[in-house]
C-alpha positions, 0 to 999 in steps of 0.5 A: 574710282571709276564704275565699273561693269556690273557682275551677272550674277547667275549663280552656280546652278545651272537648273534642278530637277527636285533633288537632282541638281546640275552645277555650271561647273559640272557642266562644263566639264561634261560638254567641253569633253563631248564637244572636244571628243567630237572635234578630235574625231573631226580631226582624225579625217585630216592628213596623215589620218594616223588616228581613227575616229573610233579610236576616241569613242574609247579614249573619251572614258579614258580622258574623263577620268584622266582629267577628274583624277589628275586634276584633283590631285594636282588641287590636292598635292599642289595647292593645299597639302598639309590641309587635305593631309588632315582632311583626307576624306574631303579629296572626294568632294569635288562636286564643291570645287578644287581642281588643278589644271595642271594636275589635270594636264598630266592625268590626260598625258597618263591615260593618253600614254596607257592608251596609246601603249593597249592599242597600239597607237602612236604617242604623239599622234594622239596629242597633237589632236588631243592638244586641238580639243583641249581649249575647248574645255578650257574656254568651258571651265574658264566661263564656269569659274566666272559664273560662279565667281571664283578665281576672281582678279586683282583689285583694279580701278579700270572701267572693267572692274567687277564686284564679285559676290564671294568676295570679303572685300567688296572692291571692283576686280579684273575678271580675269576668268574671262582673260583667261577663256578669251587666252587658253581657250578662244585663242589658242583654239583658233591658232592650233585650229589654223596649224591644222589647216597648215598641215601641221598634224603631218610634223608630229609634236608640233601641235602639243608643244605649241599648246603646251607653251601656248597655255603656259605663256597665257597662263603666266600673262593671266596670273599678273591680273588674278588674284593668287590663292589666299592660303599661298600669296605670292611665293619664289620672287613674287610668283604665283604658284600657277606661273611656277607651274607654267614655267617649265611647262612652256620651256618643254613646249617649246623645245617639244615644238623646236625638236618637232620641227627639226625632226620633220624631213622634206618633201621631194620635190617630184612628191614620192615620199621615202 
C-alpha cells in the first residue's frame, strides 16, 4: 500500500471564548450565507437588473432559515427516519451534525417561492442569481465537512489516501469532501460565474438548470469515491441514496435549462427590443 497524505487534524472547533464555542461547521454556514447575499447583490447590477440589491438585504433571513429548516429535514425524512421517528426531540440538535443538501435545496426553493410571491418578484429571476451564490456555501460546507473529518471516501491505495481520525477502520480513504468542494463548489462557481459574464441572467432559468444539473452530475461522480452512510450502504442497483436523489435533480435541470434556452426570443438585428 502506498503512504498516503497526512490528514490536518484541526479538529471541529474553530475557537472559544469560555463557554462560548464557534464550530468549523457553524461557521461555514454563517460566511458562505454572508459571502453569497453580498455576490448576489453584486449580480443584481448585471443586465436585465430585474432584482434589487436591496431586495436580498431581506431575503438573507429568508434563505437562512430555508436552508436550516430543509436541510434538517431532508437529514431527518431521508436519511434516518425510523431513527428520529423514536427520537424526535433530537431533530433539533443540529449544532452535532445532520443536514441534507438536498433537503436544504428545497427549503431555499420554498422561501425563495414565498418571497418572490410578497414581493412581487419574478421567480426565476431570483434563482438564477441565487443558483450563482450557492457554490459558495458549498465549496464552505464541503471544507468543514473535512475538518471535521466526516463523510470521509472509500478505502483506496492511491497516494491521495488519508487516515481520518473518526474512522473505526483506520484504512487510508479518498478525501472525497475536497472532490467535492473542488466540484460543487469551486467549479461550478466559476462556470455559472463565466455564463454571467456571457449574459446568461437575460435567459431566465438557464443559470438555476445549469446549477441544478451541474451539483447533481458532480454529486453523483463524488459518490463513486465517498463512502455511503453506514446505516443505508448501497441501495437500488448499488446506488447511494445521495445519486438517487441527484438523479432527478440533474433530469429537471437539464430540461430547465433546455426550455430556457428554447423560450428566449432573438434580438433584432437593428437592436429594438419587441
Amino acid at each position: 500500500m502506498m503512504l498516503g497524505l497526512a490528514y490536518p487534524d484541526i479538529g471541529p472547533v474553530a475557537f472559544e471564548i469560555g463557554p462560548f464555542v464557534i464550530r468549523w461547521y457553524a461557521l461555514a454556514y454563517i460566511v458562505g450565507l454572508l459571502l453569497a447575499w453580498r455576490y448576489c447583490r453584486w449580480l443584481t447590477s448585471k443586465p436585465p437588473k430585474q432584482v434589487e440589491a436591496v431586495a436580498f438585504d431581506d431575503f438573507l433571513l429568508w434563505a437562512t432559515f430555508g436552508v436550516i429548516i430543509g436541510g434538517r429535514l431532508g437529514y431527518v425524512l431521508f436519511y434516518k427516519p425510523v431513527y428520529f421517528l423514536w427520537n424526535p426531540a433530537e431533530i433539533l440538535i443540529i449544532w452535532q451534525g445532520g443536514m441534507s443538501f438536498h433537503g436544504g435545496l428545497l427549503g431555499v426553493i420554498a422561501a425563495m417561492y414565498l418571497f418572490t410571491r410578497r414581493n412581487g418578484i419574478k421567480f426565476l429571476a431570483l434563482t438564477d442569481i441565487v443558483a450563482c451564490a450557492a457554490p459558495i456555501g458549498l465549496l464552505l460546507g464541503r471544507l468543514a465537512n473535512f475538518v471535521n473529518g466526516e463523510l470521509y471516501g472509500r478505502p483506496t491505495d492511491s497516494p491521495i489516501g488519508m487516515v481520518f481520525p473518526q474512522d473505526p477502520t483506520q484504512l487510508p480513504r479518498h478525501p472525497s469532501q475536497l472532490y467535492e468542494a473542488g466540484l460543487e463548489g469551486l467549479v461550478l462557481l466559476v462556470v455559472l460565474f463565466l455564463m454571467v459574464q456571457a449574459s446568461a441572467l437575460n435567459r431566465g432559468g438557464l443559470l438555476s438548470g445549469v446549477f441544478l444539473a451541474g451539483y447533481a452530475l458532480s454529486r453523483i461522480i463524488v459518490e463513486f469515491f465517498r463512502e455511503p452512510d453506514d446505516h443505508l450502504g448501497f441501495l437500488f442497483a448499488g446506488a447511494t441514496m445521495g445519486q438517487l436523489l441527484s438523479l432527478p435533480m440533474m433530469l429537471f435541470g437539464i430540461g430547465l435549462a433546455i426550455w430556457s434556452l428554447r423560450q428566449t426570443r432573438p434580438v433584432p438585428r437593428d437592436g429594438s427590443t419587441g
